[in-house]
Backbone atoms as SQL, in Angstrom:
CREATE TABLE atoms (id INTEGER PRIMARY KEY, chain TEXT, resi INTEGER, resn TEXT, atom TEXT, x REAL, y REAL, z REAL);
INSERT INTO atoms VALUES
  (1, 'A', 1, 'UNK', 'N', 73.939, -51.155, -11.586),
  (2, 'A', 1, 'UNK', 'CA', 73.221, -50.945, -10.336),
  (3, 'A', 1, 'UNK', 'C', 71.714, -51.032, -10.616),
  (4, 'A', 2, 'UNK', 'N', 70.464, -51.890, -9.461),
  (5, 'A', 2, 'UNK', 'CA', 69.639, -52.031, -9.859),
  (6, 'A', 2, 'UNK', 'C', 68.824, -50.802, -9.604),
  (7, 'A', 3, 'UNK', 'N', 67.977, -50.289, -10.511),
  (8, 'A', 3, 'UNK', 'CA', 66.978, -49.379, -9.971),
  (9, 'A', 3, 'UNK', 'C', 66.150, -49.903, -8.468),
  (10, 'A', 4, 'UNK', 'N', 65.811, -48.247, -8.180),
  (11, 'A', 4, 'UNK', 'CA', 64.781, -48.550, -7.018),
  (12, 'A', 4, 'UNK', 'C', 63.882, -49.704, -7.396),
  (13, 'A', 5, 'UNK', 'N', 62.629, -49.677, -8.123),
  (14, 'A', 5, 'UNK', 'CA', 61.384, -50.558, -8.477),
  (15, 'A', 5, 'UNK', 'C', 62.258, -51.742, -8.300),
  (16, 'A', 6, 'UNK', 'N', 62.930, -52.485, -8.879),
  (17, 'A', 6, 'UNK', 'CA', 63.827, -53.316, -9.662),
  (18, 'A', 6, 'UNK', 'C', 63.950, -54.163, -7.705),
  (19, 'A', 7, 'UNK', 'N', 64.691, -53.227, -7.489),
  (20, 'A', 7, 'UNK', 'CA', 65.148, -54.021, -6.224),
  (21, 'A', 7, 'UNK', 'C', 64.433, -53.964, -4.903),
  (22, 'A', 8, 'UNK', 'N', 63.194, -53.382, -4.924),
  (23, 'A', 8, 'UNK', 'CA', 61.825, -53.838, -4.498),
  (24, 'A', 8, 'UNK', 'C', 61.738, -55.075, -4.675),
  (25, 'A', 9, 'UNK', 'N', 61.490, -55.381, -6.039),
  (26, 'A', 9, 'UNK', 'CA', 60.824, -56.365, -6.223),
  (27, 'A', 9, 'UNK', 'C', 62.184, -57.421, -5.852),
  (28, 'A', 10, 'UNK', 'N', 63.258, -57.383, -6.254),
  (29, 'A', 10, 'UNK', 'CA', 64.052, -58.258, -6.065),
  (30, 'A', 10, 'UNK', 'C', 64.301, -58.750, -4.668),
  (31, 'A', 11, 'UNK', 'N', 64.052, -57.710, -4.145),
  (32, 'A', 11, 'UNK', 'CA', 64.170, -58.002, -2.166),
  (33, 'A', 11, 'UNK', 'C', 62.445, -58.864, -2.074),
  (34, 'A', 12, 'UNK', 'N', 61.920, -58.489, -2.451),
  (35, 'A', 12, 'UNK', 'CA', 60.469, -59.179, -1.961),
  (36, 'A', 12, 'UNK', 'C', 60.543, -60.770, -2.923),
  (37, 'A', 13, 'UNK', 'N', 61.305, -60.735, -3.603),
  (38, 'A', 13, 'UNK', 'CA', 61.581, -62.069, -4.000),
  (39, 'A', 13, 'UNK', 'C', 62.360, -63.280, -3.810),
  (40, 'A', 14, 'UNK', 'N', 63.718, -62.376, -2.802),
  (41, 'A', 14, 'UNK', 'CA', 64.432, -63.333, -2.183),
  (42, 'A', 14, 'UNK', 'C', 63.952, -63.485, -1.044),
  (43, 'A', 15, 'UNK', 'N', 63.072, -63.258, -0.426),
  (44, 'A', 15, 'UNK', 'CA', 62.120, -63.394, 0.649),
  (45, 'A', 15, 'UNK', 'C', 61.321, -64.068, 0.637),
  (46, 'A', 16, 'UNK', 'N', 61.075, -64.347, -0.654),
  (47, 'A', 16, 'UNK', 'CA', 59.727, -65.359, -1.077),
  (48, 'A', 16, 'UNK', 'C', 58.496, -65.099, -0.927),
  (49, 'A', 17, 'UNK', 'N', 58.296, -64.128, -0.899),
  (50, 'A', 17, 'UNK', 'CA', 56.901, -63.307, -0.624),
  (51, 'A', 17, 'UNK', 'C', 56.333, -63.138, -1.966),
  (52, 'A', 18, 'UNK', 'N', 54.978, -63.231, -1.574),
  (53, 'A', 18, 'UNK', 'CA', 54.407, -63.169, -2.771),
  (54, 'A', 18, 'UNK', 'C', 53.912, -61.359, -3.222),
  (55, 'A', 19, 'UNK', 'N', 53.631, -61.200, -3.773),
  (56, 'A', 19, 'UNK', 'CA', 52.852, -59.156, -3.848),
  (57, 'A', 19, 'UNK', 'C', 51.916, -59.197, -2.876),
  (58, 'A', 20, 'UNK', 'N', 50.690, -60.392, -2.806),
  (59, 'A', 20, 'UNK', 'CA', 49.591, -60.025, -1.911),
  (60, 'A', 20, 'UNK', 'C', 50.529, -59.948, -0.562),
  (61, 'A', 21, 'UNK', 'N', 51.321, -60.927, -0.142),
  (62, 'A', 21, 'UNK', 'CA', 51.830, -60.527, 1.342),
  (63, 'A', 21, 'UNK', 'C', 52.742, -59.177, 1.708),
  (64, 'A', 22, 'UNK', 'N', 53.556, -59.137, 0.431),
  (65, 'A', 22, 'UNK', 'CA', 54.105, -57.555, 1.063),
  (66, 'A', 22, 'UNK', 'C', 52.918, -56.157, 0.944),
  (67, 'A', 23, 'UNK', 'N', 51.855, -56.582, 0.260),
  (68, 'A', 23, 'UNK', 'CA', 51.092, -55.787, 0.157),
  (69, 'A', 23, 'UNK', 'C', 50.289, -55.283, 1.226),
  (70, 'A', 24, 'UNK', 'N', 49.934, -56.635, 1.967),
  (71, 'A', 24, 'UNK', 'CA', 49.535, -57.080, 3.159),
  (72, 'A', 24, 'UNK', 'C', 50.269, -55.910, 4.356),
  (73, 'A', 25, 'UNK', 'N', 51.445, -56.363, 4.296),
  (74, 'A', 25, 'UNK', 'CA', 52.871, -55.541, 5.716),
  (75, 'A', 25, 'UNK', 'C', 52.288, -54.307, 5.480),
  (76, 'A', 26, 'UNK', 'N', 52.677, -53.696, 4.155),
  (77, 'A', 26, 'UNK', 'CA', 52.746, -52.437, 4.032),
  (78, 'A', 26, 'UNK', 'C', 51.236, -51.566, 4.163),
  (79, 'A', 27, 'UNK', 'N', 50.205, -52.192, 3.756),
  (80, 'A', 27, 'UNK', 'CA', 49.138, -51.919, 3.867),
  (81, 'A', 27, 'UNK', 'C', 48.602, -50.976, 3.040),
  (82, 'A', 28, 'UNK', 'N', 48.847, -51.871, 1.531),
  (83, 'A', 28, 'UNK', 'CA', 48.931, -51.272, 0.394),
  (84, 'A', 28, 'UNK', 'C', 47.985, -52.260, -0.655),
  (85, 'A', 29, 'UNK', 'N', 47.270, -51.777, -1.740),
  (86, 'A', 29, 'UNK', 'CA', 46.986, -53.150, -2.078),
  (87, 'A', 29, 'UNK', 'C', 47.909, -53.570, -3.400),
  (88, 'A', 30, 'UNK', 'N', 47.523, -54.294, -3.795),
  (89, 'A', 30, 'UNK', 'CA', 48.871, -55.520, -4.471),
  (90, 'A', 30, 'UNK', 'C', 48.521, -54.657, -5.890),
  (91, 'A', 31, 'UNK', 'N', 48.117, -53.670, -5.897),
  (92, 'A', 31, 'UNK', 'CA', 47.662, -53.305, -8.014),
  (93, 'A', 31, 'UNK', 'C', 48.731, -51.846, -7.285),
  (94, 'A', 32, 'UNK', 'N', 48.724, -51.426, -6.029),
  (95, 'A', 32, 'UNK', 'CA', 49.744, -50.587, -5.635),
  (96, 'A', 32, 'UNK', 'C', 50.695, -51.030, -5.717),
  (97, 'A', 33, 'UNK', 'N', 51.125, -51.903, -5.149),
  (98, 'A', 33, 'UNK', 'CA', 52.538, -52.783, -5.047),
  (99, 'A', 33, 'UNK', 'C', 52.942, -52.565, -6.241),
  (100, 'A', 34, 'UNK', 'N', 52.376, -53.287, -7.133),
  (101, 'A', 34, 'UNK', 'CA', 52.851, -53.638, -8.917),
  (102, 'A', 34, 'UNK', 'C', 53.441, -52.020, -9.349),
  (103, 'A', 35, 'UNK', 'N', 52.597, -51.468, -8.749),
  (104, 'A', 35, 'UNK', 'CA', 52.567, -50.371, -9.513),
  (105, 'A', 35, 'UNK', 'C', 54.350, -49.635, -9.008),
  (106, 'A', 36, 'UNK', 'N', 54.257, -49.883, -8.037),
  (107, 'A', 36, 'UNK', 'CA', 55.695, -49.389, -7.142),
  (108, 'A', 36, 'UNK', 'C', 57.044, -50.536, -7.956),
  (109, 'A', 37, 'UNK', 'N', 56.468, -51.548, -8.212),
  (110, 'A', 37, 'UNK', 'CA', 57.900, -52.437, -8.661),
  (111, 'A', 37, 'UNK', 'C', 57.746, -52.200, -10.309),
  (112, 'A', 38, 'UNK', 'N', 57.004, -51.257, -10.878),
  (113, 'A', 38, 'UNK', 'CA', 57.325, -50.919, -12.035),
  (114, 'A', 38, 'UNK', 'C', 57.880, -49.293, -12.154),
  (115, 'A', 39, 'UNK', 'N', 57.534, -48.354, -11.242),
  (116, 'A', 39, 'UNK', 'CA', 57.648, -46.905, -11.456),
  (117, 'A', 39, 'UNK', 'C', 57.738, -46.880, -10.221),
  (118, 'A', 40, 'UNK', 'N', 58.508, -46.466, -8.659),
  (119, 'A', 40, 'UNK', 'CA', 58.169, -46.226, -7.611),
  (120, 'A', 40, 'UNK', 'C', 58.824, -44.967, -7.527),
  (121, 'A', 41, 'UNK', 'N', 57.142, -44.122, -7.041),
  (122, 'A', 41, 'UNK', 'CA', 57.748, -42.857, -6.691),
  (123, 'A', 41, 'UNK', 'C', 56.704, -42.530, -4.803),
  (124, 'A', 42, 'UNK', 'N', 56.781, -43.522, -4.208),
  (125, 'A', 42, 'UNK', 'CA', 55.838, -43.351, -3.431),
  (126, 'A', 42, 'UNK', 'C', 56.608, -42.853, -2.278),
  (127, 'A', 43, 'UNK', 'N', 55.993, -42.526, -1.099),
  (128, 'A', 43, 'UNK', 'CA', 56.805, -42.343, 0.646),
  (129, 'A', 43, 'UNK', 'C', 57.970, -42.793, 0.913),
  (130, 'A', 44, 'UNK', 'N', 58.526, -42.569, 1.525),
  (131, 'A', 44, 'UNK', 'CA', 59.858, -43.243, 2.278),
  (132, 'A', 44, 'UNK', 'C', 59.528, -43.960, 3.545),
  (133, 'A', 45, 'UNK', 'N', 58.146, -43.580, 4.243),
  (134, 'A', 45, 'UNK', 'CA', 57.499, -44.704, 5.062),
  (135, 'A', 45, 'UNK', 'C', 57.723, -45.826, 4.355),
  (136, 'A', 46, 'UNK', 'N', 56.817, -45.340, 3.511),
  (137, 'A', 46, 'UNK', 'CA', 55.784, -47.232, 3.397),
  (138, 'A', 46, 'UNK', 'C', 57.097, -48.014, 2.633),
  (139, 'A', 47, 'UNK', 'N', 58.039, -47.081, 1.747),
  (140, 'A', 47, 'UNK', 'CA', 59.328, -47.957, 1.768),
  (141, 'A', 47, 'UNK', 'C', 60.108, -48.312, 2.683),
  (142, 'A', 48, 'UNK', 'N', 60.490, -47.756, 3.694),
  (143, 'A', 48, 'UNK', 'CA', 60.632, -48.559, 4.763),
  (144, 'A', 48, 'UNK', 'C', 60.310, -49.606, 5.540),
  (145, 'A', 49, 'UNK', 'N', 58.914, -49.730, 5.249),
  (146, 'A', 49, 'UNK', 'CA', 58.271, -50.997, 5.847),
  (147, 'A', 49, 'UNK', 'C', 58.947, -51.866, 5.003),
  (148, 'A', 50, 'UNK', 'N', 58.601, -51.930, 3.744),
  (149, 'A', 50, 'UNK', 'CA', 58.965, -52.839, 2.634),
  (150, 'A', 50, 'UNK', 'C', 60.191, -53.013, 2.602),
  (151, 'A', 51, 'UNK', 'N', 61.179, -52.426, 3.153),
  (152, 'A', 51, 'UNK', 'CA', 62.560, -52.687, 3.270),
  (153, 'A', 51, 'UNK', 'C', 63.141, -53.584, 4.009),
  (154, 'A', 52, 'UNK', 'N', 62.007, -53.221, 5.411),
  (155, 'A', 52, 'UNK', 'CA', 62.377, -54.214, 6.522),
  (156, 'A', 52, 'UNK', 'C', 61.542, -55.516, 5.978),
  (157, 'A', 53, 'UNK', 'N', 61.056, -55.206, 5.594),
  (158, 'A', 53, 'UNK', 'CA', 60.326, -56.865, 5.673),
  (159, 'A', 53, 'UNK', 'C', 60.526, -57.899, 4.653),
  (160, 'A', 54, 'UNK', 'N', 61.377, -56.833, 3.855),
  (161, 'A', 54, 'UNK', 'CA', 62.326, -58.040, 2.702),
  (162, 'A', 54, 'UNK', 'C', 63.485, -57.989, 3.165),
  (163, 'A', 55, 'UNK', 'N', 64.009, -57.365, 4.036),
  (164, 'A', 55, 'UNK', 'CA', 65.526, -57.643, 5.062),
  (165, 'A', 55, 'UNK', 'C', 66.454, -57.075, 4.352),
  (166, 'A', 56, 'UNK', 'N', 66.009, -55.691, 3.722),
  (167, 'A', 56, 'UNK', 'CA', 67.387, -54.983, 2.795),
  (168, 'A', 56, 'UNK', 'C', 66.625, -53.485, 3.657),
  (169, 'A', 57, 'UNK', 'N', 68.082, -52.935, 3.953),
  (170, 'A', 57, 'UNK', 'CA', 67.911, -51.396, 3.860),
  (171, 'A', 57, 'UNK', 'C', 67.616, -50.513, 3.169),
  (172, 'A', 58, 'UNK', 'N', 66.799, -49.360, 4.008),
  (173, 'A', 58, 'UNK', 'CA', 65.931, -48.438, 3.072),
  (174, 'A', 58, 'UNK', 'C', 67.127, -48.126, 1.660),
  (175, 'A', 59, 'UNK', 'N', 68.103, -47.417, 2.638),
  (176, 'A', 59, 'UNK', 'CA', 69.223, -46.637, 1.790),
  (177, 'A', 59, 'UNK', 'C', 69.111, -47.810, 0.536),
  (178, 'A', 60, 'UNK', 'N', 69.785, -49.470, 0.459),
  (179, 'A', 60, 'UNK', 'CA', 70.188, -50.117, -0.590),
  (180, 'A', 60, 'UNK', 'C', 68.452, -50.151, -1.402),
  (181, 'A', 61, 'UNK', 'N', 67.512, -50.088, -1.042),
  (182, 'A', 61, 'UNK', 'CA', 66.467, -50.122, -1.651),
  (183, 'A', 61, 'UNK', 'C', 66.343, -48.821, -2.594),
  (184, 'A', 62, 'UNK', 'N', 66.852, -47.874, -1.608),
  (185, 'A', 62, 'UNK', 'CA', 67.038, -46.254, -3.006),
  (186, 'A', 62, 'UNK', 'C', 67.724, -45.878, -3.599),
  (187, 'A', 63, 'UNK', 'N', 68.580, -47.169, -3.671),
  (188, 'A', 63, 'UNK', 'CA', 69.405, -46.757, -4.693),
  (189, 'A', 63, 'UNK', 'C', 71.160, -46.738, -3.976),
  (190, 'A', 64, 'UNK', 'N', 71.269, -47.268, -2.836),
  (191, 'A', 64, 'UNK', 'CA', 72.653, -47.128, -2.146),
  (192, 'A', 64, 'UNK', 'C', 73.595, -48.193, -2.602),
  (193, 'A', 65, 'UNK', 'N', 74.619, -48.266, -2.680),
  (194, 'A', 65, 'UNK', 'CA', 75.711, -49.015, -3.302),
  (195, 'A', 65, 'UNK', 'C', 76.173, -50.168, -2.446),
  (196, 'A', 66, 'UNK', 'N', 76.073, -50.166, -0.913),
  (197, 'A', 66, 'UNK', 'CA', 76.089, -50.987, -0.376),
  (198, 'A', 66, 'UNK', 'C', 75.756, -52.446, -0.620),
  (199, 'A', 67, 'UNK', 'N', 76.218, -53.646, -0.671),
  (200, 'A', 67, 'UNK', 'CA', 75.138, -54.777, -1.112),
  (201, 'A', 67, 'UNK', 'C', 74.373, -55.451, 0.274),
  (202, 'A', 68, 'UNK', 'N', 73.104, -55.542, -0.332),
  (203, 'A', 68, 'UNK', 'CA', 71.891, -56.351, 0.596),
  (204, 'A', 68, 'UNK', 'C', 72.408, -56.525, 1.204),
  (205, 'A', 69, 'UNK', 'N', 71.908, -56.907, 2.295),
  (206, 'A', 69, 'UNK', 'CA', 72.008, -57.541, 3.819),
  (207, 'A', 69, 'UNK', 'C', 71.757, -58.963, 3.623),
  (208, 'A', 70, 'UNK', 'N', 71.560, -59.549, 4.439),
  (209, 'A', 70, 'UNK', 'CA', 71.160, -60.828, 4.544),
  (210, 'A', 70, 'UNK', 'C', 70.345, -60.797, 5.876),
  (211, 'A', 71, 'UNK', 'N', 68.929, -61.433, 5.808),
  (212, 'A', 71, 'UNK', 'CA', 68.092, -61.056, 7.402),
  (213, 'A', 71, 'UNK', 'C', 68.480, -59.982, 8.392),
  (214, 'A', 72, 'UNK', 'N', 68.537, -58.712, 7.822),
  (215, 'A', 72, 'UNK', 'CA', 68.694, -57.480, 8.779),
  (216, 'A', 72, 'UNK', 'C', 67.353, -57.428, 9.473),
  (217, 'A', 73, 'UNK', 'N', 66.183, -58.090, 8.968),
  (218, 'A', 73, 'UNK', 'CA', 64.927, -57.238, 10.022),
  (219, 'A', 73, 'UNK', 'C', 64.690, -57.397, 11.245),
  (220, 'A', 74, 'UNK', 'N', 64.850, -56.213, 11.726),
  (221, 'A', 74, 'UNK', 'CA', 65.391, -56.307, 13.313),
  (222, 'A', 74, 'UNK', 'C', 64.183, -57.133, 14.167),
  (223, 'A', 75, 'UNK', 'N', 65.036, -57.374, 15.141),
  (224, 'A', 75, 'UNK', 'CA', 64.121, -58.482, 15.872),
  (225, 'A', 75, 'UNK', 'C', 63.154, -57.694, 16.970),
  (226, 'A', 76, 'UNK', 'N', 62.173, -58.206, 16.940),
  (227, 'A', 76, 'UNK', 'CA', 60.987, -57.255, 18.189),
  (228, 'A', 76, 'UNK', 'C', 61.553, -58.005, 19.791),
  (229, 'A', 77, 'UNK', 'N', 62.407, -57.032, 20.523),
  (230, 'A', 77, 'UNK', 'CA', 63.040, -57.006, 21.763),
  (231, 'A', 77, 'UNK', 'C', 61.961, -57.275, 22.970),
  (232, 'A', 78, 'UNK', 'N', 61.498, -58.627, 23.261),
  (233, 'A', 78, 'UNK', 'CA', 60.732, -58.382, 24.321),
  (234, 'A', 78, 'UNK', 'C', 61.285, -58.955, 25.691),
  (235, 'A', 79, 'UNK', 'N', 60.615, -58.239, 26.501),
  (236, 'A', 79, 'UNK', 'CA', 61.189, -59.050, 28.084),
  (237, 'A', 79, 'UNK', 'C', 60.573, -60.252, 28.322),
  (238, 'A', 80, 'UNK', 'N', 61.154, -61.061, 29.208),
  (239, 'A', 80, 'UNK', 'CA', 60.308, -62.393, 29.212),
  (240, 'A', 80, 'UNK', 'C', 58.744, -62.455, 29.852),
  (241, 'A', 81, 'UNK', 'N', 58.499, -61.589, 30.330),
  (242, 'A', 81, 'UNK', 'CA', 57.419, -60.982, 30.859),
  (243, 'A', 81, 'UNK', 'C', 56.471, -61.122, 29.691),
  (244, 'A', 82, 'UNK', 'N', 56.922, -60.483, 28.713),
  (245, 'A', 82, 'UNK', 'CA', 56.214, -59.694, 27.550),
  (246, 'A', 82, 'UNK', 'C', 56.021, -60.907, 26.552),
  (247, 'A', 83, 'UNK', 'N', 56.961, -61.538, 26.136),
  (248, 'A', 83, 'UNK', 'CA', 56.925, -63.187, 25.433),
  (249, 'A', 83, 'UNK', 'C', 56.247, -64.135, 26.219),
  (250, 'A', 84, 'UNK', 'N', 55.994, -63.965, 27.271),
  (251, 'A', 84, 'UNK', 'CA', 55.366, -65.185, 28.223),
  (252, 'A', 84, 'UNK', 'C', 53.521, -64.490, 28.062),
  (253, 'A', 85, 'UNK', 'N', 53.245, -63.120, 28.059),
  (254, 'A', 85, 'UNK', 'CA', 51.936, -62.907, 28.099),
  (255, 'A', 85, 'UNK', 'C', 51.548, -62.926, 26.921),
  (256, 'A', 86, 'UNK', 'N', 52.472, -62.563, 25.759),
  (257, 'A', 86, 'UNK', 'CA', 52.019, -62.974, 23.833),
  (258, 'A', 86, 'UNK', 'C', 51.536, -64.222, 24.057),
  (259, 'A', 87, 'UNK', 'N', 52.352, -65.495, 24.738),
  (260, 'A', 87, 'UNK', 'CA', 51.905, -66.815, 24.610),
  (261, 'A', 87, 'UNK', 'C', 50.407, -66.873, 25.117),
  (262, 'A', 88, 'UNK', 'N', 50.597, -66.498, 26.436),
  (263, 'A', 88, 'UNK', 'CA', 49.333, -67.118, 27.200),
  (264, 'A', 88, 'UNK', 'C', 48.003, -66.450, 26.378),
  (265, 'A', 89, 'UNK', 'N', 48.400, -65.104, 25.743),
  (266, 'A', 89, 'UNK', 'CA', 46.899, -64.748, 24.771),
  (267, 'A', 89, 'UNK', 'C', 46.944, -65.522, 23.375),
  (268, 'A', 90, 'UNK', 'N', 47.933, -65.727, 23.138),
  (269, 'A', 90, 'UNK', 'CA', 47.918, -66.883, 21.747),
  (270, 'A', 90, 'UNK', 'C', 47.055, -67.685, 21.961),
  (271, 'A', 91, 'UNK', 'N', 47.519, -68.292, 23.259),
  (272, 'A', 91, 'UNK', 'CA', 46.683, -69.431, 23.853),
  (273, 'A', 91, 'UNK', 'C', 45.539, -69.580, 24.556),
  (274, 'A', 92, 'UNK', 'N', 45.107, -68.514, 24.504),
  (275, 'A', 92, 'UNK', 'CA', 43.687, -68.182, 25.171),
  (276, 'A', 92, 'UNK', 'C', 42.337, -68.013, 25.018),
  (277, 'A', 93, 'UNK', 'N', 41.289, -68.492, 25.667),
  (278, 'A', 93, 'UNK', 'CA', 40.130, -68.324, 24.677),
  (279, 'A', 93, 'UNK', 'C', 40.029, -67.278, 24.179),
  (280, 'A', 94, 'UNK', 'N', 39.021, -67.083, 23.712),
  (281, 'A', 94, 'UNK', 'CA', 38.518, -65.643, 23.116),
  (282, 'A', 94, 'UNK', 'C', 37.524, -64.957, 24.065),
  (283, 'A', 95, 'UNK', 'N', 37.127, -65.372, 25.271),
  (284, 'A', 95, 'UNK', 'CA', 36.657, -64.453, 26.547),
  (285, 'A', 95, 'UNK', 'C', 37.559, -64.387, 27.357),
  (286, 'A', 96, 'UNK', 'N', 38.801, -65.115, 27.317),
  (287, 'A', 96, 'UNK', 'CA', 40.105, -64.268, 28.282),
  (288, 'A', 96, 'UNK', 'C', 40.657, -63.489, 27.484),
  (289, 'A', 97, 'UNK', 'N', 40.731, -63.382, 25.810),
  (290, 'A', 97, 'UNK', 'CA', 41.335, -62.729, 25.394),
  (291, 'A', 97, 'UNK', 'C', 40.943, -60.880, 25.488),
  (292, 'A', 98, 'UNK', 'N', 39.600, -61.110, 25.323),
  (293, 'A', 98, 'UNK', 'CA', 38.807, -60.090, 25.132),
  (294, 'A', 98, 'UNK', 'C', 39.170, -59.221, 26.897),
  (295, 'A', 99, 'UNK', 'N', 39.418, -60.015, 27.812),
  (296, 'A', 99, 'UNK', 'CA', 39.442, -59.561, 29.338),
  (297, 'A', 99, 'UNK', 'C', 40.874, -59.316, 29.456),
  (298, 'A', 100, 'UNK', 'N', 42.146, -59.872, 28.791),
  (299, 'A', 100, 'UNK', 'CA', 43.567, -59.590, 28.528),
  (300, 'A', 100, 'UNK', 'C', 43.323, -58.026, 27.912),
  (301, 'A', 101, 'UNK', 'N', 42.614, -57.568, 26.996),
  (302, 'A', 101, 'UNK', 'CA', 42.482, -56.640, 26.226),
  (303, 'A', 101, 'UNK', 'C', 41.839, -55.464, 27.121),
  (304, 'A', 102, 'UNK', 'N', 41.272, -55.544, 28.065),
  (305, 'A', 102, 'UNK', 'CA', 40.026, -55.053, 28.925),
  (306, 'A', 102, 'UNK', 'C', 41.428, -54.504, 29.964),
  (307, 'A', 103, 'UNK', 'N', 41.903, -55.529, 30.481),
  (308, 'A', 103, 'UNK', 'CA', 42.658, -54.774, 31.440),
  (309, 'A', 103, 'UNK', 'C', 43.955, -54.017, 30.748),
  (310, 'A', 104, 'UNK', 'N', 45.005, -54.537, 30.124),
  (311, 'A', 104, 'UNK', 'CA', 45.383, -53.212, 29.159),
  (312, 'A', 104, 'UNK', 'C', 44.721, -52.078, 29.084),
  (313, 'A', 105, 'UNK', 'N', 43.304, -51.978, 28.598),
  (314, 'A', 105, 'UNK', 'CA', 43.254, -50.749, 28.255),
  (315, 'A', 105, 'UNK', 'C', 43.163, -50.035, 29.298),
  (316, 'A', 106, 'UNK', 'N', 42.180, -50.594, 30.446),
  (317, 'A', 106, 'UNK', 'CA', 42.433, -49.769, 31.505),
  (318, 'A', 106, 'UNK', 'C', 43.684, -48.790, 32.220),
  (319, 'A', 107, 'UNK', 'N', 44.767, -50.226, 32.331),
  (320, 'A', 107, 'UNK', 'CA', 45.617, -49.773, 32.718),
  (321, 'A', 107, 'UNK', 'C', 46.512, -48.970, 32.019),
  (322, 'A', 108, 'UNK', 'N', 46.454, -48.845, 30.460),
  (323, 'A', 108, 'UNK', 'CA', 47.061, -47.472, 29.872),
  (324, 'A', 108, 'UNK', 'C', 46.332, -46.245, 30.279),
  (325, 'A', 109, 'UNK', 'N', 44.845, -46.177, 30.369),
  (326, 'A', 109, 'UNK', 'CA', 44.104, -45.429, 30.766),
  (327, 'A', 109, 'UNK', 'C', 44.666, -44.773, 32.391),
  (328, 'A', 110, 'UNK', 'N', 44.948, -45.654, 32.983),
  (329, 'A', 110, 'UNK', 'CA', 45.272, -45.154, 34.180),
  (330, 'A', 110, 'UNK', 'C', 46.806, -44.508, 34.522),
  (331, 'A', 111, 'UNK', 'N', 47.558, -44.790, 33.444),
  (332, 'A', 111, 'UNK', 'CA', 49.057, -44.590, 33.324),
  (333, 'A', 111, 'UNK', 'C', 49.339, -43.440, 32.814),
  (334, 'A', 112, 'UNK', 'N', 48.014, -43.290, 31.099),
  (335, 'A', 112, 'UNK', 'CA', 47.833, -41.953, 31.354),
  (336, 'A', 112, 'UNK', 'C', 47.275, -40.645, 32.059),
  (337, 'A', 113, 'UNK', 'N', 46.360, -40.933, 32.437),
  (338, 'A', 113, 'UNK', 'CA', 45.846, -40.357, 33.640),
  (339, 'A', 113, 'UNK', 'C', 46.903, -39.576, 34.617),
  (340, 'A', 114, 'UNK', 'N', 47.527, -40.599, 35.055),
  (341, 'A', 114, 'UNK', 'CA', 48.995, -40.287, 35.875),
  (342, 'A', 114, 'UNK', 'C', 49.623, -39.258, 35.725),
  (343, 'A', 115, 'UNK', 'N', 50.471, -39.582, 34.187),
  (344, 'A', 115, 'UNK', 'CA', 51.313, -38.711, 33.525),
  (345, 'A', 115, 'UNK', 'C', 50.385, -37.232, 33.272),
  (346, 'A', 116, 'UNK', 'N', 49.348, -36.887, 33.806),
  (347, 'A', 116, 'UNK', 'CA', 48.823, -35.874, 33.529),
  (348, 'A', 116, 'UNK', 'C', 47.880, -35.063, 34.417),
  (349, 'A', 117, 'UNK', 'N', 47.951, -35.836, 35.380),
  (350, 'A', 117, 'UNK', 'CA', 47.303, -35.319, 36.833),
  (351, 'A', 117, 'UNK', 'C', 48.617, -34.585, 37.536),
  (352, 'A', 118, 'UNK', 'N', 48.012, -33.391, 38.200),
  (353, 'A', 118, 'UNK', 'CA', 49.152, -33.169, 38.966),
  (354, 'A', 118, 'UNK', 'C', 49.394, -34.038, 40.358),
  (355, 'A', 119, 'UNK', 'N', 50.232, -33.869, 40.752),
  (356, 'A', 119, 'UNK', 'CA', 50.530, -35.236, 42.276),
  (357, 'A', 119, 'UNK', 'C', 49.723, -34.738, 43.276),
  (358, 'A', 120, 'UNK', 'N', 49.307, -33.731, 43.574),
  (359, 'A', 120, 'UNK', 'CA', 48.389, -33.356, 44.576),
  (360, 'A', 120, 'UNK', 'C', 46.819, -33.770, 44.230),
  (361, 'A', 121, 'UNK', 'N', 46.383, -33.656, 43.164),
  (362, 'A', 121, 'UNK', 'CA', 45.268, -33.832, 42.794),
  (363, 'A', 121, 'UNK', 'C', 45.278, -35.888, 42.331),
  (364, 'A', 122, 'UNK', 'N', 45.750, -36.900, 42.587),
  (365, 'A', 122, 'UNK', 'CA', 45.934, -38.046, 42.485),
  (366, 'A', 122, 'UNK', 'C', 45.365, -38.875, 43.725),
  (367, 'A', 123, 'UNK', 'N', 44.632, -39.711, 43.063),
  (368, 'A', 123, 'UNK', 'CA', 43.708, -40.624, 43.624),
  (369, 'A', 123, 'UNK', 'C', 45.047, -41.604, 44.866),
  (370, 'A', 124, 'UNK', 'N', 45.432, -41.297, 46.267),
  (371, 'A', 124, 'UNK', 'CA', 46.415, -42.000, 46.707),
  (372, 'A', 124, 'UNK', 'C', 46.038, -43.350, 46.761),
  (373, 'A', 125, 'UNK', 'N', 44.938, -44.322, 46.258),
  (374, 'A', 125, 'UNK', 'CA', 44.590, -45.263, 46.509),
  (375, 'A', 125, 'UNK', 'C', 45.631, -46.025, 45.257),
  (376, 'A', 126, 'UNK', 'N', 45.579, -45.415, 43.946),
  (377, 'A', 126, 'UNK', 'CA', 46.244, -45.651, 43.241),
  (378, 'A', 126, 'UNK', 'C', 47.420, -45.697, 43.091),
  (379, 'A', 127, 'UNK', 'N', 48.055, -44.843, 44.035),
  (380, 'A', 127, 'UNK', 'CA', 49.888, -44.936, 43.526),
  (381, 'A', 127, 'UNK', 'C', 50.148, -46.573, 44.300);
């Protein structure tokens, strides 16, 4: 059975990733990384990230008996709503992007607001 470190690195290799990129995900730098695929005694976060993003489970990464997965990293669930507005800011200048960003914030601003006003005290222009 492979050690933890061991099958770090072995998952970030059948992935084809290099250290700087999983270093990158995890948001770690790559003399950390090394340091984890020789001795890892770090979080169960930041192994988790690293789990998903070499497509093996935390558990088989610590040591679980199970064998690898094959592309388990779960897929980001969006509505078509939500995939259609990723595009259009992909595709967007960088003064619509900045105004895509502008109204978001507002409107979390105002959502929270909501969730924390009582209903009597609420702007009725807004509901």
């Amino acid at each position: 059975m492979a050690t933890e470190p061991n099958r770090l690195k072995e998952s970030r290799k059948k992935k084809g990733m290099t250290q700087q990129v999983l270093s990158d995900i995890a948001h770690v730098s790559v003399a950390t990384l090394r340091r984890w695929e020789k001795d890892s005694h770090e979080k169960q976060n930041t192994l988790a990230i690293m789990a998903s993003a070499t497509g093996v489970t935390l558990a088989w990464l610590l040591g679980g008996d199970e064998p690898p997965p094959v592309d388990v990293i779960p897929a980001l669930v969006l509505t078509p709503w939500e995939s259609d507005f990723i595009q259009r800011y992909r595709t967007a200048t960088q003064n619509t992007q900045r105004m895509m960003r502008e109204c978001i914030q507002d409107a979390l601003q105002i959502a929270k607001a909501s969730t924390s006003t009582p209903m009597a005290e609420r702007d009725p222009n807004l509901d």
